[in-house]
C-alpha positions as a LaTeX table, in Angstrom:
\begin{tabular}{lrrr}
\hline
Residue & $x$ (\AA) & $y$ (\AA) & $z$ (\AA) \\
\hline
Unk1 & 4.58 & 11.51 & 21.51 \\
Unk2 & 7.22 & 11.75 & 18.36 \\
Unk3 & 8.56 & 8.89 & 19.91 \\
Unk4 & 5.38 & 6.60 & 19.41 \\
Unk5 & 4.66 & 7.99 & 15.89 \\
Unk6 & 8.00 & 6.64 & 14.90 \\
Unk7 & 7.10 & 3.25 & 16.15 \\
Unk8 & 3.38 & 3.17 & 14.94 \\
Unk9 & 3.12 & 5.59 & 11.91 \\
Unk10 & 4.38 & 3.00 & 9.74 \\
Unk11 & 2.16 & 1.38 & 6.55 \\
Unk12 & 2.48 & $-1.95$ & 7.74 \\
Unk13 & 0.53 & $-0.93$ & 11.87 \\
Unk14 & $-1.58$ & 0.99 & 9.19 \\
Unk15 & $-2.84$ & $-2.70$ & 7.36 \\
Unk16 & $-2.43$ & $-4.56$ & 10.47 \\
Unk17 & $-4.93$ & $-1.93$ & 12.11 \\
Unk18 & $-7.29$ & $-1.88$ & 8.93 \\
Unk19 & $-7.19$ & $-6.01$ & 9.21 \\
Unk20 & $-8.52$ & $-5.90$ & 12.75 \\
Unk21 & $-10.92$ & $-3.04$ & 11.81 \\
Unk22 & $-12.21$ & $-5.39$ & 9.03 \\
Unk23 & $-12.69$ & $-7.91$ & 11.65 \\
Unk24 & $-14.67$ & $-5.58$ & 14.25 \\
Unk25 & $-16.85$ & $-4.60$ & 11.34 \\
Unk26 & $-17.59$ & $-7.86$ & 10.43 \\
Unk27 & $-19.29$ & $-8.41$ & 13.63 \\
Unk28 & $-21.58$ & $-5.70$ & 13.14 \\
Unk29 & $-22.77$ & $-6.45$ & 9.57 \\
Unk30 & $-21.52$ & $-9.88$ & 7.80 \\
Unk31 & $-22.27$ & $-11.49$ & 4.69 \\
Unk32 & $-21.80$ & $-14.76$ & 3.31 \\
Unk33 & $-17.90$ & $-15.29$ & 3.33 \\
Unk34 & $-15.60$ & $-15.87$ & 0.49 \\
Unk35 & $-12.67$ & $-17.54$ & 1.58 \\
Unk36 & $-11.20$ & $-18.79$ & $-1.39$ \\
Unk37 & $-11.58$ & $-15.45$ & $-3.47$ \\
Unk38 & $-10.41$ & $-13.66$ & $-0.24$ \\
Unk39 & $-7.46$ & $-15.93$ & $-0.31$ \\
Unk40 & $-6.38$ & $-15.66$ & $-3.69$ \\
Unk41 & $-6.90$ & $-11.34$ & $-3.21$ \\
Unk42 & $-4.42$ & $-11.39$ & $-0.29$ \\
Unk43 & $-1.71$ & $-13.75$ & $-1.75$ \\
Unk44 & $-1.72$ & $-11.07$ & $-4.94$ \\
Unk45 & $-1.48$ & $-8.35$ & $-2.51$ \\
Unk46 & 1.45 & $-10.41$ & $-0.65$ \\
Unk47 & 3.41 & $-10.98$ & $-3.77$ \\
Unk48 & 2.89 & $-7.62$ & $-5.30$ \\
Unk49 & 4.40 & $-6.31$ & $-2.37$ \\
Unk50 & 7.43 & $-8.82$ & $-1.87$ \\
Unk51 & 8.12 & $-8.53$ & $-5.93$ \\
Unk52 & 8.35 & $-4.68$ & $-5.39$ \\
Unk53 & 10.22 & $-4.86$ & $-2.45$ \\
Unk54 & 12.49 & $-7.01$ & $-3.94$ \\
Unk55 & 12.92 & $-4.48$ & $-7.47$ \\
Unk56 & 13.76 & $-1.65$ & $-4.84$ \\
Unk57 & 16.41 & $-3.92$ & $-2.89$ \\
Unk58 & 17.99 & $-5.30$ & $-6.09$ \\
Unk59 & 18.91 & $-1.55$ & $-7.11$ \\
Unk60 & 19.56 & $-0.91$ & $-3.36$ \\
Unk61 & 17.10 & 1.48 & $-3.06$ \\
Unk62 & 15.01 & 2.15 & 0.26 \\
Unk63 & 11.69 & 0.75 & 1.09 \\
Unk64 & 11.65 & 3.42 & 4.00 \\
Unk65 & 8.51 & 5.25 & 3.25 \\
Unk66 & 10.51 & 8.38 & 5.00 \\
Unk67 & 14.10 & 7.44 & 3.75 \\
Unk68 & 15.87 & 9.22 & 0.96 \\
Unk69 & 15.58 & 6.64 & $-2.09$ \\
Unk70 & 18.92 & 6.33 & $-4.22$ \\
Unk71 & 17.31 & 4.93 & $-7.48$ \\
Unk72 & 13.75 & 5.93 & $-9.16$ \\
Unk73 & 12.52 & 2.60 & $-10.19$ \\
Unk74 & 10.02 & 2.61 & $-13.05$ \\
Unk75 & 10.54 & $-0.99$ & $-14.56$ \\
Unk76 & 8.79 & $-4.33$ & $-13.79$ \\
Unk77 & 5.84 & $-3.49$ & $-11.06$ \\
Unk78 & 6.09 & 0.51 & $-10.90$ \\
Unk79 & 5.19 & 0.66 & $-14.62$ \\
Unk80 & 1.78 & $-0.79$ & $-13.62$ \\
Unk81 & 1.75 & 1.84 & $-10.29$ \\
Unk82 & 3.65 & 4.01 & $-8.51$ \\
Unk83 & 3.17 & 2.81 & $-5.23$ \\
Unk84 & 2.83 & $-1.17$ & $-5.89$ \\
Unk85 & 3.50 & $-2.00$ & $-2.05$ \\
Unk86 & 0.25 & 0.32 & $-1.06$ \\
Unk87 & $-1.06$ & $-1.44$ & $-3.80$ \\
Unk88 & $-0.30$ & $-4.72$ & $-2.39$ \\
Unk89 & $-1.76$ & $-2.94$ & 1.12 \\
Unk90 & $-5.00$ & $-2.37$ & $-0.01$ \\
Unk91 & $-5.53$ & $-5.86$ & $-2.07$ \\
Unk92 & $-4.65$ & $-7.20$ & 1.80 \\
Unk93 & $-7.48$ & $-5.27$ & 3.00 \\
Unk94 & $-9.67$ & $-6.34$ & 0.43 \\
Unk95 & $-8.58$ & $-9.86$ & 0.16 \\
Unk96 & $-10.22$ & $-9.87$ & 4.22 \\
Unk97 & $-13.36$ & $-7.64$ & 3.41 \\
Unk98 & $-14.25$ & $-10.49$ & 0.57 \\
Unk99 & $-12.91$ & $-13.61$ & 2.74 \\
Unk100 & $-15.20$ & $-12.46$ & 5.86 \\
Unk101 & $-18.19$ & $-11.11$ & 3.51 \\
Unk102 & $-17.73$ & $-7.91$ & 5.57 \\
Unk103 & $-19.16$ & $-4.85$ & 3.31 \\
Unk104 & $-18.25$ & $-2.41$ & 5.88 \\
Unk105 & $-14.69$ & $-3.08$ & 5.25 \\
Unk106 & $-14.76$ & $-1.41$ & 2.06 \\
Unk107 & $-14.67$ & 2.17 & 4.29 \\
Unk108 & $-11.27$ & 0.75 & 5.46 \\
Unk109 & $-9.63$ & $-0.06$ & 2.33 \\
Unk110 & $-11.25$ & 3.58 & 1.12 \\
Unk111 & $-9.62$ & 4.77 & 4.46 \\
Unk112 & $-6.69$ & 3.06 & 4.19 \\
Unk113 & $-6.24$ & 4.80 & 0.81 \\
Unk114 & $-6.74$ & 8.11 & 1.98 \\
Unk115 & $-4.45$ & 7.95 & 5.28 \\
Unk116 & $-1.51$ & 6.25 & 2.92 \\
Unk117 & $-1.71$ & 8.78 & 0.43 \\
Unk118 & $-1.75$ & 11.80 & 3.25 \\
Unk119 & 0.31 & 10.12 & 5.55 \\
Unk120 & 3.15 & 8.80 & 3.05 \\
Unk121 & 2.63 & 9.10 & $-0.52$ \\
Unk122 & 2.47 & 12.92 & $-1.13$ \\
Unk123 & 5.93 & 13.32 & 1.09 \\
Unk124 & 7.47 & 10.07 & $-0.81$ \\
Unk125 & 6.33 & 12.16 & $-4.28$ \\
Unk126 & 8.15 & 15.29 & $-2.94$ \\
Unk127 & 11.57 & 13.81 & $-2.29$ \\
Unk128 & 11.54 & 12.00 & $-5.71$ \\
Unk129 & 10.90 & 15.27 & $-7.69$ \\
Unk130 & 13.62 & 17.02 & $-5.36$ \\
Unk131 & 15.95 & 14.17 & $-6.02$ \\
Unk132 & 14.97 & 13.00 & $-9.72$ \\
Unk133 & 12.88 & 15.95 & $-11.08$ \\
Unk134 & 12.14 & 15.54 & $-14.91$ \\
Unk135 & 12.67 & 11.98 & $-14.70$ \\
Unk136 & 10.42 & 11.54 & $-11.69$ \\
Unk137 & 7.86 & 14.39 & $-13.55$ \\
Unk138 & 7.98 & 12.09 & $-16.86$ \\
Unk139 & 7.23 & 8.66 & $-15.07$ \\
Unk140 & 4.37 & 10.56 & $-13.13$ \\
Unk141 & 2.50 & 11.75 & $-16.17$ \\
Unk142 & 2.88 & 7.93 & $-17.55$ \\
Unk143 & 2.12 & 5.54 & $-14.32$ \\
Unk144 & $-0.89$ & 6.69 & $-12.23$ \\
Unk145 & $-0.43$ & 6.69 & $-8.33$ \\
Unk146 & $-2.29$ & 3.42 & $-7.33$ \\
Unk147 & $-3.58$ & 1.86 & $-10.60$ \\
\hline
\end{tabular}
């Protein structure tokens, strides 16, 4: 069983699941759809994600929600939040709930939110106050969580 949480306890099967969710829901109870709104939602999730990825890289730092990160960045993106790639996540997630007109879907982004934060987030916060304390403390009292 640890074996499959490895594979499938990751953020990304987390959005992929919350996508198809979105999609089941929609079947249930749809409004009119949205597409180009939706659209424009997801590609600012996309590139919020790839422009944070791309800070942590640059300062070869981990994007390994569980790895041990070797820089605490808190320029560019992570002055605006401290998870920007959840960020980016959700804004997915939300992107699809407008494109599809699917009010349900708002439970999964608000789901989505929850589970990262449990799941990830609180663990991730941990091991950057172990690692960076006052530094990590000071950037914490200045940049909230999500936004």
């Amino acid at each position: 069983m640890n074996h499959l949480k490895t594979i499938f306890d990751w953020p990304p099967v987390w959005t992929l699941a919350g996508i198809g969710l979105i999609f089941g829901l929609d079947q249930i109870w749809s409004l009119q759809n949205h597409p180009l709104p939706g659209a424009v939602v997801i590609l600012a999730g996309g590139l919020l994600m790839m422009v944070a990825a791309a800070q942590m890289l640059a300062l070869r730092t981990t994007v390994n929600p569980r790895g041990q990160p070797a820089v605490l960045v808190t320029n560019g993106v992570f002055r605006l939040s401290r998870n920007p790639i959840y960020l980016g996540d959700a804004l997915v997630l939300l992107g699809v709930v407008v494109w599809l007109g699917a009010p349900l879907g708002l439970c999964v982004v608000a789901g989505f939110v929850a589970v990262i934060t449990q799941r990830f987030i609180l663990a991730e916060e941990l091991r950057l106050h172990a690692r960076f304390g006052d530094d990590f403390a000071h950037w914490r009292s200045r940049v909230r969580r999500w936004i």
